[in-house]
LOVO-994807 format. One record per atom (N, C-alpha, C): x, y, z; residue in three letters. Coordinates in steps of 0.05 Angstrom, whole numbers, plus 5000, padded with zeros to 4 digits. Example, Ala and Ser with C-alpha at 12.3 -4.5 7.8 and 13.67 -1.06 7.14 Angstrom:
BEGIN
526448865156Ala524649105156Ala526449345156Ala525749555142Ser527349795143Ser525850015157Ser
***
This chain:
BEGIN
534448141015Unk531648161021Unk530348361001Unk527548371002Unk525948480973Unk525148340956Unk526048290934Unk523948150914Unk523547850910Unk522347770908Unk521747440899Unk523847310884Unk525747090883Unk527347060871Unk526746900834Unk523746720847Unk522546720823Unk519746650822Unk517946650810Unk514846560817Unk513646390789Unk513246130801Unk512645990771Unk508646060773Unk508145980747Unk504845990748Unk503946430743Unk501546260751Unk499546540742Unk498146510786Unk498246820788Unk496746760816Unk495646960823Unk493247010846Unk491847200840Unk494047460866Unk492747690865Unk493647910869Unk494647910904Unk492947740921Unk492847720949Unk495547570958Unk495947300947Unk497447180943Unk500647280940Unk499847460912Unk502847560906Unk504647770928Unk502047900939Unk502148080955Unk503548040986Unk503047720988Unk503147611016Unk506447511014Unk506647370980Unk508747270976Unk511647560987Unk510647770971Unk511948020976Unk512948111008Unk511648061017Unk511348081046Unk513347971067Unk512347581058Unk515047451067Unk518047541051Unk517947621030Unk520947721017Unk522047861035Unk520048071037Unk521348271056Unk523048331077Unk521948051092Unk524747921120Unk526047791110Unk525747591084Unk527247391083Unk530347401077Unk531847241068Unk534147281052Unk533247261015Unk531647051020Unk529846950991Unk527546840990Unk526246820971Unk524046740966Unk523346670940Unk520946540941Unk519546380911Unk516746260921Unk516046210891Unk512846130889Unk512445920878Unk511945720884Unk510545470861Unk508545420853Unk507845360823Unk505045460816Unk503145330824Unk503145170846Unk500345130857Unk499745360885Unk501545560875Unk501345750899Unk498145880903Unk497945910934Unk494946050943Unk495546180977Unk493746350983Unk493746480994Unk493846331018Unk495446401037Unk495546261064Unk496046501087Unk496046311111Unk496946451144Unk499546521143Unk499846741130Unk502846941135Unk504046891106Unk504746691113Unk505446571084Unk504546461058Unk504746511037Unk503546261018Unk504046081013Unk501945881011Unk501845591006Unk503245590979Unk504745440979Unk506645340951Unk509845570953Unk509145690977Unk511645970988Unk514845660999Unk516245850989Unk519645761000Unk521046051009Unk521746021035Unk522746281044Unk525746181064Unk527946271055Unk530646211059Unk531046491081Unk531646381101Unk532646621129Unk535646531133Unk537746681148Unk540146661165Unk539146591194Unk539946341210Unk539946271236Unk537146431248Unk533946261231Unk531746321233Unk530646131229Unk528446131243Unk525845901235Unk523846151232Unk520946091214Unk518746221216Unk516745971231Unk515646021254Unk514145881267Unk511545871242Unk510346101240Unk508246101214Unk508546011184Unk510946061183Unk511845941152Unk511645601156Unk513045481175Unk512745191172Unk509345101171Unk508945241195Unk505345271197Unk504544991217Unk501845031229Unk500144831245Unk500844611240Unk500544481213Unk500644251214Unk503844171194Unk505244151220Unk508044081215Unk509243861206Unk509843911185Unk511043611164Unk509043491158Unk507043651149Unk504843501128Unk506743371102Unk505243201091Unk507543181073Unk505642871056Unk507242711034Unk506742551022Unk507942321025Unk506941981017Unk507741851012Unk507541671008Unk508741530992Unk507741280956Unk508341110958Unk507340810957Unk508540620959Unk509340530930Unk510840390918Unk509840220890Unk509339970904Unk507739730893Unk507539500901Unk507839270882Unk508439020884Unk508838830871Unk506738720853Unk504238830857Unk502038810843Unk501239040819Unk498738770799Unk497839010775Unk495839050779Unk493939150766Unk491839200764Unk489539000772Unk489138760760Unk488138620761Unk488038410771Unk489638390803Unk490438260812Unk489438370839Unk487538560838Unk485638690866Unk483338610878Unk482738570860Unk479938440873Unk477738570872Unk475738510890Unk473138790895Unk474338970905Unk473939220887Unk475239500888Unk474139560911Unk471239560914Unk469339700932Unk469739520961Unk470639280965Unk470739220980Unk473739300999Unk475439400982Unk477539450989Unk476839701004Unk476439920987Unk475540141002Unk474140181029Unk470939931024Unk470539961051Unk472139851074Unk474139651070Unk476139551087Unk477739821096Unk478839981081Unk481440201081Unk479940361099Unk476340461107Unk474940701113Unk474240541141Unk474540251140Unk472840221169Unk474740171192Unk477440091182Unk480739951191Unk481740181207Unk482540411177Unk483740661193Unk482040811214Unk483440991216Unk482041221224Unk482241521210Unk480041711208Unk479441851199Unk478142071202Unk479042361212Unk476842521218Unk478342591251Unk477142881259Unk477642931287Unk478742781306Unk480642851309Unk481642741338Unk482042571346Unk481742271331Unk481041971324Unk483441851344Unk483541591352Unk485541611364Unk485541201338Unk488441091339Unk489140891317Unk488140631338Unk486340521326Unk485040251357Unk486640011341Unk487340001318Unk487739751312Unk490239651330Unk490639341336Unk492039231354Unk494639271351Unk496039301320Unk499139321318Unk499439641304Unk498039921326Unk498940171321Unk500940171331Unk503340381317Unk505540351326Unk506340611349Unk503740521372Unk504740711384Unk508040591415Unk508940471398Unk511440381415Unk513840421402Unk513340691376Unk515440751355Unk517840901378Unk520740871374Unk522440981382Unk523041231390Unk520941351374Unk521141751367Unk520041761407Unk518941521417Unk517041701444Unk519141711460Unk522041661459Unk524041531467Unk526041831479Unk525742011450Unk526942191443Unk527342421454Unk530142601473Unk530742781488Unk529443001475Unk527643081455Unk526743231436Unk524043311465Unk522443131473Unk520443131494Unk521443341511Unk523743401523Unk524243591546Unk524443831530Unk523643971510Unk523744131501Unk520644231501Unk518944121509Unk516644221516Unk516044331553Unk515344501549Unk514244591582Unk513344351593Unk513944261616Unk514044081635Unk510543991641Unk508744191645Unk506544161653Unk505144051633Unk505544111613Unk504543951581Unk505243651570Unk507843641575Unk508843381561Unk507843161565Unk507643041588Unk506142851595Unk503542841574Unk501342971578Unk498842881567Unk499542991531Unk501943111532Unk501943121488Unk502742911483Unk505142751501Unk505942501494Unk503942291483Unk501042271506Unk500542141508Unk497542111484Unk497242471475Unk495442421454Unk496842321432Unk499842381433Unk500742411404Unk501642041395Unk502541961420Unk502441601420Unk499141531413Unk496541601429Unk494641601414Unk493541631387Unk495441781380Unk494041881341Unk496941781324Unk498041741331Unk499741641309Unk498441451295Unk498341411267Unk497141341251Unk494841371232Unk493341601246Unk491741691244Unk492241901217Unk488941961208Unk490042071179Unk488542421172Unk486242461198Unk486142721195Unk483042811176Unk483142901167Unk479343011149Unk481043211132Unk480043401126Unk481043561100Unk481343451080Unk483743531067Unk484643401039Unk486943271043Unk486643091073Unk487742851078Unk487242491065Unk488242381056Unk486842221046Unk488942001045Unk488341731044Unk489741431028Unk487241330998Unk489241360975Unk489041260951Unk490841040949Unk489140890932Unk490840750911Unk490240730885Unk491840730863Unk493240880838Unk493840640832Unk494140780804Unk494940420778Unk496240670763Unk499140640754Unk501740760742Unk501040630708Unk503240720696Unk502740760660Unk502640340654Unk503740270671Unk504239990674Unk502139820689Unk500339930696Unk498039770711Unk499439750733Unk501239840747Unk502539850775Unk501439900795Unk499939730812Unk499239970836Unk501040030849Unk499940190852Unk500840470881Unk499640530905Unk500240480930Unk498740670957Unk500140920961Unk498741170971Unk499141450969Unk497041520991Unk499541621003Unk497341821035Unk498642081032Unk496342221046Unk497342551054Unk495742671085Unk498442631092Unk497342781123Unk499342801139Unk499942961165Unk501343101172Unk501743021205Unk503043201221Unk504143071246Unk501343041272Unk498843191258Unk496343151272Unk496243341296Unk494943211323Unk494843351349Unk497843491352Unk499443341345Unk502543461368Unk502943611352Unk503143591328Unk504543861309Unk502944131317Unk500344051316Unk498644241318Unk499144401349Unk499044281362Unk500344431390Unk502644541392Unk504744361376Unk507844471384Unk506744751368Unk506844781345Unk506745001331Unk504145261345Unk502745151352Unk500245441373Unk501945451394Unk503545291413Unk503745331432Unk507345571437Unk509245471418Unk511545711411Unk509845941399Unk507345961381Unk506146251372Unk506346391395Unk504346221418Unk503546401449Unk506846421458Unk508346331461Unk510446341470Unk512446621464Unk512546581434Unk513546871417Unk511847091434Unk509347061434Unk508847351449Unk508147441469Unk510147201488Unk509747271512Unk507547181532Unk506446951516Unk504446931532Unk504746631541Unk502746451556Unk503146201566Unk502246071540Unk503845821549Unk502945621523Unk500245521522Unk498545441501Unk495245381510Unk493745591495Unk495945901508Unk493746141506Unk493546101473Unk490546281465Unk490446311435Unk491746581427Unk492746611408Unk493846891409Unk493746921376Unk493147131365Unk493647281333Unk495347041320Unk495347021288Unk496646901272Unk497847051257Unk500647161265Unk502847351257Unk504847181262Unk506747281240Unk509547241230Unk511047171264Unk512646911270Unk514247031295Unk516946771285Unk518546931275Unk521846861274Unk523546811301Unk524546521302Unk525946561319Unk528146551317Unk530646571334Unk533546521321Unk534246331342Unk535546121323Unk536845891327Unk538645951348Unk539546171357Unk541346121376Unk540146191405Unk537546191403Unk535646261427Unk534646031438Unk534446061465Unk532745841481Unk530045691460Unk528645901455Unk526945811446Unk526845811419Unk527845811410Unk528945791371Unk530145431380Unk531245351397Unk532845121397Unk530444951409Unk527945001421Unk526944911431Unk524544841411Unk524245051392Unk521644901367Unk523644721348Unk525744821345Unk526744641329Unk527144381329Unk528344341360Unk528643981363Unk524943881369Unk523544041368Unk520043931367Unk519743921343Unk519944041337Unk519744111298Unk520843821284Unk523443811296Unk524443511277Unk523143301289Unk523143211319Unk520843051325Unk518142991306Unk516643211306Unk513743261287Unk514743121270Unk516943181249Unk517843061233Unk518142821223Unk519542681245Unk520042381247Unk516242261255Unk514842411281Unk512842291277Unk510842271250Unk511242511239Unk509042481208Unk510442251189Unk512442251191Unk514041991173Unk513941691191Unk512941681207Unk512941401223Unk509241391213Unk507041631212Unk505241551217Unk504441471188Unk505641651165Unk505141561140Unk506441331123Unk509041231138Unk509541031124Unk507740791143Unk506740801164Unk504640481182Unk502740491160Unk501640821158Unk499440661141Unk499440581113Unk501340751100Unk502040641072Unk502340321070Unk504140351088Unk504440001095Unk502639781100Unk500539921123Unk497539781131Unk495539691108Unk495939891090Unk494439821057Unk495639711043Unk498539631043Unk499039511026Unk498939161035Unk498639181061Unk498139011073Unk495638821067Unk493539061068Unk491139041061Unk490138841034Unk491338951018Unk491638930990Unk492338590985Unk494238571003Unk495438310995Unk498038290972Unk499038600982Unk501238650963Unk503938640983Unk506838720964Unk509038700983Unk510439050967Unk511639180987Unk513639380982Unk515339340955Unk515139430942Unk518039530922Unk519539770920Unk518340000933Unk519340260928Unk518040440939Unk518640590962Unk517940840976Unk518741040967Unk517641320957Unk517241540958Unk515441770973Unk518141830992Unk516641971015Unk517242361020Unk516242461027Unk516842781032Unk515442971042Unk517243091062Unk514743351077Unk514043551045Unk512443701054Unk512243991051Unk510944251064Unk511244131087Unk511144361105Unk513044381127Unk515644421125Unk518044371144Unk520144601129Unk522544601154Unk524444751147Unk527244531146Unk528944671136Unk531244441120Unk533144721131Unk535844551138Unk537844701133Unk539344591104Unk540544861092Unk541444771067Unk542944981059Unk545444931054Unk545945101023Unk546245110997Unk545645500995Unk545045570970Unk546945670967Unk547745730928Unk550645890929Unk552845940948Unk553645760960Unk555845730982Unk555445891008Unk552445921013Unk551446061034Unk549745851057Unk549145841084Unk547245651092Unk545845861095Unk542545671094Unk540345831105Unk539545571115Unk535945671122Unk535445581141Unk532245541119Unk531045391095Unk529845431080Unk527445331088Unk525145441087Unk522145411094Unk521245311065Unk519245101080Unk518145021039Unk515045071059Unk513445141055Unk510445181064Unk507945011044Unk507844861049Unk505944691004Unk508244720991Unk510644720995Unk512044590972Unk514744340975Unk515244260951Unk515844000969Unk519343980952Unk522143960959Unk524043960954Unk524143800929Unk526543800914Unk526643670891Unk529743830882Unk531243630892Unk534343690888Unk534143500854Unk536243630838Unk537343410811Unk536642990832Unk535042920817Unk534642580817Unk533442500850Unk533342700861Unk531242730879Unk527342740868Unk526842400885Unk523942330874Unk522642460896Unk520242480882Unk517042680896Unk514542570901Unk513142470910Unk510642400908Unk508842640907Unk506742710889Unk505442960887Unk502842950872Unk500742980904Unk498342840906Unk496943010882Unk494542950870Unk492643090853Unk489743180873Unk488643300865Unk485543300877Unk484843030883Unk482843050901Unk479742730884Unk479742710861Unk480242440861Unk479042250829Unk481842500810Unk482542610814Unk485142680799Unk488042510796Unk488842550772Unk491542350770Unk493142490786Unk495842400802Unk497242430816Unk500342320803Unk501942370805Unk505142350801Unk507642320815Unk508942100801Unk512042210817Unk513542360796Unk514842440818Unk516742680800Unk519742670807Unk521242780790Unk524042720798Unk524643040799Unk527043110812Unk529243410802Unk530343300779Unk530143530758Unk531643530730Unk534543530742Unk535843260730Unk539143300731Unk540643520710Unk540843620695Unk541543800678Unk545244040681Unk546343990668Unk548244250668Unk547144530647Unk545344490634Unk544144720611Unk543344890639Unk544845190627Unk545245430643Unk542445530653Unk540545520634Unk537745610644Unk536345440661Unk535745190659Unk535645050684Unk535944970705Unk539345000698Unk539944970732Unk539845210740Unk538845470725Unk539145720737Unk535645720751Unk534345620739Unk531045570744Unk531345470770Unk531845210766Unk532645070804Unk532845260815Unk536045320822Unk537345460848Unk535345690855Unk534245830846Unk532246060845Unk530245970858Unk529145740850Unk527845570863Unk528345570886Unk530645480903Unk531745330921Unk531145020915Unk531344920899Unk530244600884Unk528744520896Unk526144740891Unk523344670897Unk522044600876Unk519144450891Unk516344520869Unk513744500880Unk512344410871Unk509144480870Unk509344180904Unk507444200920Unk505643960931Unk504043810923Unk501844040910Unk499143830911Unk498343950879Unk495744020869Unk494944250848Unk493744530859Unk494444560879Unk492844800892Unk489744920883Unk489145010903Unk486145120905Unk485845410887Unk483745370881Unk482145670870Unk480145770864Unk478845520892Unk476145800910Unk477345520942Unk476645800956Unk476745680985Unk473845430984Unk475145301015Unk472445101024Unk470845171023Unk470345491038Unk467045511043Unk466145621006Unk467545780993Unk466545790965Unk465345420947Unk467045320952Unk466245020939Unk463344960954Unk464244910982Unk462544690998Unk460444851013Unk459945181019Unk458345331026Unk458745361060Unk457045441076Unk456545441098Unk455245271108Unk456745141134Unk454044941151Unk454545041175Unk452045001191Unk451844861219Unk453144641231Unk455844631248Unk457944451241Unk457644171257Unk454744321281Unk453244021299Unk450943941279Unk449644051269Unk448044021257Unk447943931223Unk449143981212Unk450243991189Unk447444171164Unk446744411178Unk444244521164Unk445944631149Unk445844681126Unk446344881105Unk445345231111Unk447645361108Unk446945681107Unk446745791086Unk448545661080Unk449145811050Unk449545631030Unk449145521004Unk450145370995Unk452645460975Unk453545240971Unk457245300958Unk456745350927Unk458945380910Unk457645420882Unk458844970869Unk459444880886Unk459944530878Unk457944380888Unk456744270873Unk454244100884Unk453943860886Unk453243660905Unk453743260898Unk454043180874Unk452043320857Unk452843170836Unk454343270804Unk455443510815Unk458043590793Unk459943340801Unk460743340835Unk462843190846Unk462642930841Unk460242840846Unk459642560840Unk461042410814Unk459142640784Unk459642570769Unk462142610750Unk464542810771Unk466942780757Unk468142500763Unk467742410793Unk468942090795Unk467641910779Unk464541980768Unk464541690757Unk465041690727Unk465141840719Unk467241900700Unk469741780688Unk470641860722Unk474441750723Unk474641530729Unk471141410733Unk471341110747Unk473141050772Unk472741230799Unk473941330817Unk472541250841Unk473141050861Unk470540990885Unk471541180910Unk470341340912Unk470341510938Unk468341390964Unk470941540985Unk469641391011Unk470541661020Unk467541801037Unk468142061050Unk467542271034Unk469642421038Unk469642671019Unk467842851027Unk468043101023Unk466143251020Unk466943450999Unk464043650984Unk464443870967Unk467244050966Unk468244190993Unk470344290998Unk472344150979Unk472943920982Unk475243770966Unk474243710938Unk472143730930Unk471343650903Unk474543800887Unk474243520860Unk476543680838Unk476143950831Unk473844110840Unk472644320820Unk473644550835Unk474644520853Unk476144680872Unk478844770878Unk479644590849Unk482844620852Unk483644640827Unk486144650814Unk486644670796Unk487344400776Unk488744300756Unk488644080748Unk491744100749Unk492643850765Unk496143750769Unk497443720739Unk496343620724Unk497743670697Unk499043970693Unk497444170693Unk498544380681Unk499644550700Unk499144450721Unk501044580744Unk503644530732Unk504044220738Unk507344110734Unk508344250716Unk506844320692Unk508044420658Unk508244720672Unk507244810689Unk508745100699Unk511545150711Unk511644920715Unk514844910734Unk517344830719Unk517344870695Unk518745050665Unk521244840675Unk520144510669Unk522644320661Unk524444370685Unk524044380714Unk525544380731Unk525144060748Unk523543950739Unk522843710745Unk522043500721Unk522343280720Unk520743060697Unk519242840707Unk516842800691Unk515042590708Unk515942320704Unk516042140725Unk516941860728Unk515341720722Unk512841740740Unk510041560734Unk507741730740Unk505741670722Unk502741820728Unk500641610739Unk499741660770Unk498541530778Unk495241660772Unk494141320767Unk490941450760Unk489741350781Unk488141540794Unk487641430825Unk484541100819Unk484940980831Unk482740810832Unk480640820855Unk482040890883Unk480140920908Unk480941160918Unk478841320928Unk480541580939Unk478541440967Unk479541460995Unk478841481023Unk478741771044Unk477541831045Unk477642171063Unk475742021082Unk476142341101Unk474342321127Unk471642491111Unk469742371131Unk466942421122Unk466442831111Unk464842821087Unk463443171093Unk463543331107Unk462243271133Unk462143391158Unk463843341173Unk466243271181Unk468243221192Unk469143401203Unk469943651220Unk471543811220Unk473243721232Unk476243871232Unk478643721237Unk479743951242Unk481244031264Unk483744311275Unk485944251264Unk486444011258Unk489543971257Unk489143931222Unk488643961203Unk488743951180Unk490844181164Unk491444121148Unk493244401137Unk491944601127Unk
***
């Protein structure tokens, strides 16, 4: 425990500070350079404990994460772009609390099946079951979104990002209140609470935790699937992955118990999907296979991590300003305006559906030079150039977002 094991990128002082912090309990730790300041932990943070979970390190929205279709189609074999889009914005669902209406949601997936359920307080399970069979499929507001991408080959691609929704978002508030003693429901402080695996309740987020799991991977591969559907394309190749989950694993002939928080694994020939901003190119990525001593010394330090997304560097309310959240009056305005955002997509020749300022590209960093921070621990497979980005509306607010 103590120092950072390694920190790729440039990051500001709050950040490093926070990163410091988690070291402190951990066994290890690291940074990936789309790292930014988060709840306990930092976003783009990997923190390795002994027979530990960090309830806060995995964070609210549990097994957020990515995932890519390739499809049997090229470019020009789509059709009306714009009509696609409005098909993808009116089909899904999007935004607060939504529940999936289309006729073949898969809320009859196996996971509702799962002894994982009695691991919730008795008085609750019933009605989480029954939101969380409600929202499966569902895709959330933030910088949640379904694209589709055309690769160096005119390949499309479908690409979602969103996470386990209502239930994650509960399991994880409701062990916080738990850690301190209080009833589940209650709201309580957003502090550090470790539990140990060999405790009632360390065994009890965990088999919820892998649940969340399996549900964020049932809800992102329906809809990856539902658009490709859409499309009038067929499957060739899934690339899927959390980055907000804990993994057991070992390191140097030790197990831990490894937290990735925004960052997303990448063992040697292990593929990544790794979203960009709006109207930003996006990538797969592989783990560098390598025996050269500096490399594989880069990894393991790592924990054969890397980046998620391109990370932020001004918060929402800096981009998108202050509103009235029934009203949508402006208080304050942001320093990103309609038509900086506008006119970076039309630019990139990019059809957006939704969105708001908060997510504009101008808010984040650029995924290119992120990747080139993570010093050849990874190599790019394909660069997807997005063609449709889909989000939940401006005004949308959303609890369960990352």
């Amino acid at each position: 425990m103590g120092q950072p094991d390694i920190i790729f990128g440039d990051h500001d002082d709050k950040t490093l500070l926070q990163l410091q912090d988690v070291a402190s309990r951990a066994e290890r730790a690291a940074l990936m350079a789309d790292g930014h300041l988060g709840y306990i932990m930092p976003i783009g943070g990997v923190a390795a404990f002994t027979d530990k979970v960090s309830v806060t390190g995995v964070g609210f929205d549990i097994a957020c994460g990515n995932a890519a279709i390739r499809t049997n189609l090229q470019r020009d074999e789509l059709g009306n772009l714009s009509g696609i889009a409005d098909e993808i914005q009116s089909q899904l669902s999007f935004g607060i609390g939504r529940k999936n209406t289309l006729p073949d949601a898969p809320d009859d997936h196996s996971l509702f099946e799962s002894d994982a359920w009695e691991a919730l307080p008795h008085y609750v399970r019933s009605g989480l079951k029954d939101k969380a069979r409600a929202q499966l499929g569902t895709i959330g507001s933030g910088n949640h979104y379904v694209d589709i991408f055309v690769d160096e080959d005119d390949t499309v691609w479908v690409g979602v990002h969103f996470g386990s929704r209502g239930f994650g978002h509960t399991v994880a508030s409701g062990f916080l209140a738990l850690e301190q003693g209080q009833q589940w429901g209650k709201r309580v402080p957003e502090r550090e609470a470790l539990l140990d695996l060999d405790s009632d309740l360390g065994q009890r987020y965990w088999a919820l935790m892998e649940l969340a799991g399996e549900y964020a991977y049932a809800g992102r591969e329906w809809v990856a699937r539902k658009v490709v559907e859409m499309i009038g394309g067929d499957e060739l190749e899934l690339v899927h992955n959390h980055h907000n989950y804990a993994w057991r694993e070992e390191h140097g002939d030790r197990a831990y118990i490894v937290i990735r928080k925004g960052a997303t694994p990448a063992w040697p020939g292990q593929s990544s999907f790794i979203g960009g901003s709006m109207g930003d190119d996006s990538y797969i990525v592989r783990g560098v296979e390598s025996t050269e001593p500096e490399v594989r010394d880069r990894q393991e330090r790592a924990m054969f991590s890397t980046v998620h997304g391109a990370g932020r560097v001004m918060s929402r309310t800096k981009a998108a300003g202050k509103r009235r959240w029934k009203t949508g009056e402006v208080i304050k305005p942001g320093v990103v305006s309609p038509e900086m955002m506008h006119g970076w997509l039309a630019e990139k020749n990019v059809i957006l559906r939704g969105g708001g300022l908060d997510e504009s590209p101008h808010a984040y960093r650029r995924l290119d030079a992120v990747l080139d921070q993570q010093l050849g621990t990874i190599e790019i497979a394909h660069r997807l150039t997005p063609l449709i980005v889909v989000m939940a509306g401006a005004n949308e607010f959303d609890p369960y977002k990352d």
